[in-house]
NULODO-780030 format. One record per residue (C-alpha): x, y, z; chain; residue in one letter. Coordinates in steps of 0.02 Angstrom, whole numbers, plus 50000, padded with zeros to 5 digits. Layout:
<marses>
     u     v     w chaine residu
     X     Y     Z      A      A
...
</marses>
This chain:
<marses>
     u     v     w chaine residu
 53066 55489 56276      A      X
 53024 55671 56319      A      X
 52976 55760 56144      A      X
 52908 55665 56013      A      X
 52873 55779 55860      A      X
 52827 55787 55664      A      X
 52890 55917 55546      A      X
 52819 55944 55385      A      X
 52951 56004 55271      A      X
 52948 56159 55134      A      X
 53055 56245 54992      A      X
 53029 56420 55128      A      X
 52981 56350 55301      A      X
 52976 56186 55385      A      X
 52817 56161 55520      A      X
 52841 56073 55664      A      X
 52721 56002 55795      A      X
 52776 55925 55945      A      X
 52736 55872 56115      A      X
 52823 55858 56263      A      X
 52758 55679 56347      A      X
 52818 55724 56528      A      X
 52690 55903 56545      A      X
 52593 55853 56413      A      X
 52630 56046 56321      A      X
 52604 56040 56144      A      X
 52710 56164 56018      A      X
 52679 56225 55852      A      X
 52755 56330 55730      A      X
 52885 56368 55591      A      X
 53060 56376 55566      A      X
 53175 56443 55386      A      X
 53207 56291 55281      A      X
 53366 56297 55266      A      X
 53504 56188 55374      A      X
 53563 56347 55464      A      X
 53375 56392 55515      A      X
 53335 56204 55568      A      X
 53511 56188 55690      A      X
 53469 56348 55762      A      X
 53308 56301 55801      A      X
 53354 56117 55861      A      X
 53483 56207 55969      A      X
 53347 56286 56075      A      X
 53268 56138 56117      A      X
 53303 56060 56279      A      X
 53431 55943 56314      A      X
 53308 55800 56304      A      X
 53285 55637 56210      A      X
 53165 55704 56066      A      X
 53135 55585 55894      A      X
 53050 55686 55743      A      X
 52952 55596 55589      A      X
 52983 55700 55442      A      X
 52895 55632 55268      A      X
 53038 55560 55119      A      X
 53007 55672 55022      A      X
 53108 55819 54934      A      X
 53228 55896 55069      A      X
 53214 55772 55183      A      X
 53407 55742 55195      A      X
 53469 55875 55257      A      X
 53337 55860 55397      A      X
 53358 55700 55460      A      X
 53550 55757 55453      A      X
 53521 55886 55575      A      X
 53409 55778 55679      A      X
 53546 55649 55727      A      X
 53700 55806 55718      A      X
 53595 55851 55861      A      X
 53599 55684 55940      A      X
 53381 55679 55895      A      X
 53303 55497 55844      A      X
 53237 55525 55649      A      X
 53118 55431 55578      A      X
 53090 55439 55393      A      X
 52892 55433 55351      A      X
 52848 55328 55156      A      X
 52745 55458 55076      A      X
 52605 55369 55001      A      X
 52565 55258 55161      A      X
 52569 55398 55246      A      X
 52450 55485 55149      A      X
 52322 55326 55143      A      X
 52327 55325 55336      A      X
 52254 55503 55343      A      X
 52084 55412 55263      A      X
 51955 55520 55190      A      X
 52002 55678 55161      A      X
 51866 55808 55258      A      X
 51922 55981 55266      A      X
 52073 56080 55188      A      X
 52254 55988 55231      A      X
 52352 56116 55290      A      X
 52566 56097 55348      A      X
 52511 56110 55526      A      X
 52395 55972 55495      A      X
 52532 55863 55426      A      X
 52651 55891 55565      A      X
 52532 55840 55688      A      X
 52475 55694 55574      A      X
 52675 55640 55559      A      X
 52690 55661 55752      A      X
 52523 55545 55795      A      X
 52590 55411 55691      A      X
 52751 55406 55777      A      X
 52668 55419 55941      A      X
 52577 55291 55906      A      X
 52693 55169 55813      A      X
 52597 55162 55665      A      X
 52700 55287 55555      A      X
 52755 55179 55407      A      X
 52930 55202 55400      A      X
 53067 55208 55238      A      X
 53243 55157 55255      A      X
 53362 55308 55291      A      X
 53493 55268 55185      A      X
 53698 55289 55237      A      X
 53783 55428 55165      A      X
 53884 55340 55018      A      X
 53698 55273 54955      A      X
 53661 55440 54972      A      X
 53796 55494 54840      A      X
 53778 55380 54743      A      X
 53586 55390 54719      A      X
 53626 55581 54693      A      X
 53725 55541 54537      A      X
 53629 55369 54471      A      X
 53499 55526 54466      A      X
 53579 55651 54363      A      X
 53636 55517 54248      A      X
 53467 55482 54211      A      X
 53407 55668 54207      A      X
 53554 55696 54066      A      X
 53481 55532 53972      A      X
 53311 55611 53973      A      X
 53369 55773 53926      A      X
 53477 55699 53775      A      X
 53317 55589 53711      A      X
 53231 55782 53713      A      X
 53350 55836 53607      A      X
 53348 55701 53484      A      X
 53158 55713 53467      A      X
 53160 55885 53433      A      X
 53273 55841 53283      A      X
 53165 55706 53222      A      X
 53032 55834 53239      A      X
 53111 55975 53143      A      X
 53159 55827 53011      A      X
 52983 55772 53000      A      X
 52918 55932 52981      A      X
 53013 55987 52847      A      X
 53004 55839 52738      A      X
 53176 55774 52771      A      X
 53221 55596 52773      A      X
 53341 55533 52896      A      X
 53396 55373 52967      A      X
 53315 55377 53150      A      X
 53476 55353 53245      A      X
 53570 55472 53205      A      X
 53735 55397 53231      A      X
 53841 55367 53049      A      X
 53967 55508 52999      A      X
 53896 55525 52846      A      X
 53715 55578 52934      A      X
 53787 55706 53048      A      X
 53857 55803 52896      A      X
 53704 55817 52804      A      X
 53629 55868 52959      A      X
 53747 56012 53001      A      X
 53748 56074 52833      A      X
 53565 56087 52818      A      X
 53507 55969 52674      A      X
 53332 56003 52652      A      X
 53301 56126 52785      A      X
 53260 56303 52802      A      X
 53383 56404 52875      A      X
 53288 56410 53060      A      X
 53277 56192 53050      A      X
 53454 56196 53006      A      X
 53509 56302 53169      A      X
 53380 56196 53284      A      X
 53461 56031 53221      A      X
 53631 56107 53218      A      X
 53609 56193 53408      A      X
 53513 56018 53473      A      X
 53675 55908 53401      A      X
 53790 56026 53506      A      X
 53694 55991 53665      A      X
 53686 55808 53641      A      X
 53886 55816 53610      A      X
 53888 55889 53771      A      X
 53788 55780 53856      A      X
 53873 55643 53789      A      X
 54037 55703 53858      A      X
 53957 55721 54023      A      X
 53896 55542 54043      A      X
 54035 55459 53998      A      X
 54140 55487 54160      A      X
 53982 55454 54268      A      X
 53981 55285 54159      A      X
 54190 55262 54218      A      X
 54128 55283 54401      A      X
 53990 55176 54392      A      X
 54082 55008 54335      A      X
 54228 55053 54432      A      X
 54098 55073 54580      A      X
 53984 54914 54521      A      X
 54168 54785 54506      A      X
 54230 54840 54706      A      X
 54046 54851 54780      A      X
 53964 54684 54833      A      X
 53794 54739 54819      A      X
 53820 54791 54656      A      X
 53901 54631 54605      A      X
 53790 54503 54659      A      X
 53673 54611 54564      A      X
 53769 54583 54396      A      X
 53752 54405 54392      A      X
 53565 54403 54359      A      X
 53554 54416 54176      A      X
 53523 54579 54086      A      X
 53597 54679 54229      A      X
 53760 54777 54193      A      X
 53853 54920 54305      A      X
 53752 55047 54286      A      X
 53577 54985 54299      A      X
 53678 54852 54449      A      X
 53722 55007 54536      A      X
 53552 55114 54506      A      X
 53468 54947 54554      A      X
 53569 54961 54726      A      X
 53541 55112 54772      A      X
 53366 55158 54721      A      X
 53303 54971 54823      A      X
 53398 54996 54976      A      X
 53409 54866 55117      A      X
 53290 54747 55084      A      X
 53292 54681 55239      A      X
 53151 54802 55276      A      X
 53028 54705 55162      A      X
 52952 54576 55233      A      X
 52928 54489 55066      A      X
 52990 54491 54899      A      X
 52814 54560 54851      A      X
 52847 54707 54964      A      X
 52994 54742 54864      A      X
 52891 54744 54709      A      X
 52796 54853 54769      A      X
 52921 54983 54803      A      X
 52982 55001 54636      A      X
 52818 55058 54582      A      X
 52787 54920 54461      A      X
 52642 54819 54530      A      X
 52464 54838 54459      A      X
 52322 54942 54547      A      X
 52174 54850 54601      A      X
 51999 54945 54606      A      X
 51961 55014 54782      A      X
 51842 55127 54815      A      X
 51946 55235 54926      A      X
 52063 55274 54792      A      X
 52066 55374 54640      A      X
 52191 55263 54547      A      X
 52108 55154 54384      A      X
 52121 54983 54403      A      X
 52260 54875 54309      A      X
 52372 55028 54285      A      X
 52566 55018 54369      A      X
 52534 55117 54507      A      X
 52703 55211 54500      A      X
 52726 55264 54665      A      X
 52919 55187 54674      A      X
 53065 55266 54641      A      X
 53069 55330 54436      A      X
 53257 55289 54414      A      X
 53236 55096 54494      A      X
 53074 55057 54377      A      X
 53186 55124 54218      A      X
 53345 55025 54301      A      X
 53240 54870 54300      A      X
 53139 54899 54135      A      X
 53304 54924 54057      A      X
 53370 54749 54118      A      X
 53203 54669 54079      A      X
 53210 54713 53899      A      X
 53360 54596 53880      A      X
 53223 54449 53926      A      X
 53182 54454 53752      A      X
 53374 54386 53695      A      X
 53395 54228 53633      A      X
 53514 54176 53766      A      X
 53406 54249 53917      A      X
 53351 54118 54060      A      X
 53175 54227 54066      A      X
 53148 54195 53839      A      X
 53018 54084 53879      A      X
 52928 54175 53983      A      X
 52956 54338 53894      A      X
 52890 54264 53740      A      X
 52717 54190 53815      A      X
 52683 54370 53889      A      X
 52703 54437 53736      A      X
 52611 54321 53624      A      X
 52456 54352 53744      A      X
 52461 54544 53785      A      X
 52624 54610 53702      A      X
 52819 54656 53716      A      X
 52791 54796 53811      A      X
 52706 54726 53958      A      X
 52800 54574 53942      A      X
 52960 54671 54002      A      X
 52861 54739 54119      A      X
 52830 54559 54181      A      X
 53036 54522 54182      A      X
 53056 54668 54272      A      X
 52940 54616 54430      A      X
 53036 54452 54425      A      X
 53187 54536 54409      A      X
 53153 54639 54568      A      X
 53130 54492 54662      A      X
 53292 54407 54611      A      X
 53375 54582 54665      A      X
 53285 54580 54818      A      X
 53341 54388 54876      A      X
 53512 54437 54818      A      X
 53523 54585 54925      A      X
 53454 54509 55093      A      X
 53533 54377 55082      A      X
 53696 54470 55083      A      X
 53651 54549 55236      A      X
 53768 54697 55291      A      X
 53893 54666 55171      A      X
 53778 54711 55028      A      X
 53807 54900 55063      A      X
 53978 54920 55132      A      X
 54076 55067 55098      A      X
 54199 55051 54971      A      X
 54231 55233 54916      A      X
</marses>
């Protein structure tokens, strides 16, 4: 291959270092980052074979999109192994000194590669995401209510949900005029919230009962369409992982070990998964603690020793390795295209 390059990409500019293996000349610089500015610079590069690294995180679609619309080899770089590789840090990192460290790594065939997911994974990730951004965003709302409640002395069942509640609510029972707008103005925006989700919940079990992936994944106990479908598309192929302890790690759920050349604590998760798969799976997990789940047993001995919390969180790393036998073993088929 003639250019073998690493770009290092930015909200305003992307940086690029490459080198051309046949004269040995070595390019730097920057290009807009934006999809117009990146083709147009692609476009001037020679008509040769040329494969880029570029680092998974924010923006990297649209890169690796115009990477391979230019008929370029992308390879998509996993953040945090990336960043261990660089070891001790010496002087000040700057982009330039990312690019180059993203193009050594591929040069070298060390660079520690994530899956590039197809484009309906793509989607669908997109809008497991803001399904889970409006669920977060609803939960703010409802604490600041319970806040406002609490503040003022009022007494109100913590849900939220009977007919009966919501009147007393709107019309102010025991608040102050300025409580009685926030509560009134926060129970509008969960209304609308609520009316958002619920055809993103339509798509996802209509998506979840046609997908295989998806599927298999709702046989394992605790797992229903939507956390089946934000299972499937935060994990990706896990034909990748070598092990079903490589998929644990992934989803951010394993626990840190002391080494001294890391700043994490020991014995902490070490979170550096995707968010939406550890809350898919913690959500599942919780249902360990049903009378009628395979995992009671086991749920109930965790938390007899160390508590319910981290007893889920125990169901959960099984559960990931269930999800991530399921998947391989389905091979191909466990992300076809049925859009």
């Amino acid at each position: 291959m003639a250019i073998v390059g690493g770009l290092d990409v930015h909200r305003r500019q992307i940086t690029f270092d490459h080198l051309d293996t046949d004269t040995g000349e070595v390019r730097r610089g920057q290009v807009p980052g934006t999809r117009v500015g990146l083709r147009d610079w692609l476009a001037r590069i020679t008509p040769r074979p040329a494969v880029f690294a570029v680092e998974g995180c924010t923006g990297w679609r649209f890169v690796v999109e115009e990477l391979r619309r230019a008929g370029m080899e992308a390879h998509l770089a996993e953040p945090a192994d990336t960043q261990a590789l660089r070891g001790p840090k010496r002087r000040a990192k700057t982009d330039g000194a990312d690019a180059l460290h993203l193009r050594q790594l591929l040069a070298g065939g060390t660079l520690p590669e994530s899956w590039i997911p197809p484009e309906h994974v793509l989607e669908m990730r997109t809008r497991v995401r803001l399904y889970k951004s409006l669920i977060d965003e609803r939960t703010a709302w409802l604490q600041r209510i319970h806040a406002v409640l609490f503040h003022q002395g009022v007494d109100v069942n913590a849900e939220l949900v009977t007919v009966e509640q919501r009147r007393r609510l709107e019309a102010g029972e025991g608040l102050s005029p300025a409580g009685r707008d926030t509560v009134v103005v926060a129970l509008r925006r969960i209304d609308g919230i609520n009316d958002e989700l619920a055809p993103l919940r339509r798509d996802f079990a209509s998506f979840a009962r046609r997908q295989p992936g998806c599927r298999s994944l709702t046989a394992e106990y605790g797992i229903g369409a939507l956390t089946a479908v934000a299972i499937w598309a935060e994990m990706g192929d896990c034909r990748r992982f070598s092990s079903s302890r490589d998929a644990v790690r992934h989803t951010g759920l394993d626990v840190t070990v002391y080494s001294s050349d890391g700043k994490r604590t020991a014995g902490h998760l070490s979170r550096q998964g995707p968010p939406v798969l550890r809350w898919a799976l913690f959500e599942a997990a919780q249902c360990g603690a049903r009378k009628t789940s395979p995992d009671l047993a086991y749920y109930t001995g965790v938390k007899e020793r160390i508590g319910g919390n981290r007893a889920a969180l125990s169901v959960a790393r099984k559960l990931a390795r269930r999800v991530h036998h399921r998947l391989r073993a389905l091979g191909d088929e466990a992300f076809v295209d049925v859009r």
